[in-house]
C-alpha positions in Angstrom: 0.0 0.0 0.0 0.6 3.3 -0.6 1.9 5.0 3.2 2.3 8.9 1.7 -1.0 10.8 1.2 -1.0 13.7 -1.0 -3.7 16.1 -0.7 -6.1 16.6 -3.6 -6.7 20.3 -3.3 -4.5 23.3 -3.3 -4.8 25.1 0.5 -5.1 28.7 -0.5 -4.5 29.9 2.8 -1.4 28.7 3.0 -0.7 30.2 -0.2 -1.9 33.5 1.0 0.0 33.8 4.0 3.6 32.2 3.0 2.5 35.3 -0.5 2.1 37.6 2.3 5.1 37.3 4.5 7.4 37.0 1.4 5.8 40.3 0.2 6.3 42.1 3.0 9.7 41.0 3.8 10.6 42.2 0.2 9.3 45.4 0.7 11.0 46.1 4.2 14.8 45.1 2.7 13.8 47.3 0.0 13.2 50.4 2.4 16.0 49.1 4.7 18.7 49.4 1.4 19.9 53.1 2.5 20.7 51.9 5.8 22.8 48.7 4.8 24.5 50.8 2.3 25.6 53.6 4.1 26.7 57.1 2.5 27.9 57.2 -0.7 29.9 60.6 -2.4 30.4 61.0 -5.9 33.2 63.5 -6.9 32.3 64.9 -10.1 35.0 67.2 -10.5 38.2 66.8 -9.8 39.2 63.5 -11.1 41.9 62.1 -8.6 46.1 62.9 -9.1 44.5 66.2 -10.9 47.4 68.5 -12.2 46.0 72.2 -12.2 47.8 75.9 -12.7 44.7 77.3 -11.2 45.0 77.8 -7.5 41.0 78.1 -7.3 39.7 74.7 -7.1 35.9 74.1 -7.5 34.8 70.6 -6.3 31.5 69.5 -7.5 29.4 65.9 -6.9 26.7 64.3 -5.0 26.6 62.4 -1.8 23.5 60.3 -0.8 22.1 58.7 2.4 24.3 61.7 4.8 23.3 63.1 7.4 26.9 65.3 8.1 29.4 66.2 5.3 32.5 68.1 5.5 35.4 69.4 3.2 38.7 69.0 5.0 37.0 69.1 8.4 34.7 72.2 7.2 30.9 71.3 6.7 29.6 71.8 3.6 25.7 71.7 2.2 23.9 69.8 -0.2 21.3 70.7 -2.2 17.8 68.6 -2.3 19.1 65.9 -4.8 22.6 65.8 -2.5 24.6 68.0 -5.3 27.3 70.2 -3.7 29.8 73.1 -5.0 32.7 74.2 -3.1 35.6 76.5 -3.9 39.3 75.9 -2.5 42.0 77.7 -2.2 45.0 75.4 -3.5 48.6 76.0 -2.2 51.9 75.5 -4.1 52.2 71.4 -4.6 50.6 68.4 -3.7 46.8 69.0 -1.8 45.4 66.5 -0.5 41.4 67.0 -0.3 39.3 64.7 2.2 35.6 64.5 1.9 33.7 62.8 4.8 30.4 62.0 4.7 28.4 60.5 7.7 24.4 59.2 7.9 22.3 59.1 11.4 23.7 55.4 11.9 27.0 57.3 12.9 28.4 54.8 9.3 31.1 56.9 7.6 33.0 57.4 4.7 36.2 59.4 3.4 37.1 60.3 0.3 40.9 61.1 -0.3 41.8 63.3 -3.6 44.9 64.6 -4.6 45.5 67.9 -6.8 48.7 68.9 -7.8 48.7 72.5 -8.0 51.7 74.0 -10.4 51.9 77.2 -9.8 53.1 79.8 -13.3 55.9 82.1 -13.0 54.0 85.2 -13.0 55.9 88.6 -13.6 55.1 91.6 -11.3 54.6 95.0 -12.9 57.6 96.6 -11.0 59.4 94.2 -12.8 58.4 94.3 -16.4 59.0 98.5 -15.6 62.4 97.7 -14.5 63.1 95.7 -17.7 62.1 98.0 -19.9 64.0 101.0 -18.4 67.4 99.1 -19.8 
């Protein structure tokens, strides 16, 4: 004889509920993705190991899921989409930039760039009218 005993109808409730709780567990790692990812920053401009003769830097990109960011220890604002815009003063040489970003879980990131900043032999005008009395 034949000892297993398959049921002849498909239990909708079961169906239902096992549809259910798969649904809503979906739906809550779905909502719970920005917290197991953390922050994020996106530097638009510079690209890293920039070279520049310009000693006015303007950093530009987009940081998501932050609660805190800060240029070199100096908080900075984002916009509504997370875009930001800041102006730096470069010195002669290597700079190193750090961007830090930080979301309500106290998770943090750093971003590390480095500019190179060669700075032009520039003539002053007391000079050029020095030349130019020989």
């Amino acid at each position: 004889m034949n000892n297993y005993k398959f049921e002849k109808y498909f239990n909708i409730r079961h169906f239902i509920i096992i549809f259910s709780v798969i649904i809503l567990l979906s739906y809550g790692v779905f909502n719970a993705r920005n917290l197991i990812i953390g922050p994020i920053i996106e530097v638009y401009s510079p690209n890293q190991n920039t070279e520049t003769k310009e000693n006015l830097l303007i950093i530009k990109g987009r940081a998501k899921n932050i609660s805190f960011l800060s240029l070199n220890s100096k908080p900075i604002f984002v916009d509504m989409e997370g875009l930001f815009e800041e102006k730096l003063l470069l010195s002669p040489g290597s700079n190193i930039i750090e961007i830090r970003a930080k979301d309500r879980f106290k998770k943090e990131i750093l971003k590390t760039l480095k500019v190179y900043y060669k700075q032009t032999a520039t003539t002053s005008t007391s000079e050029v009218d020095e030349n130019n009395k020989i």
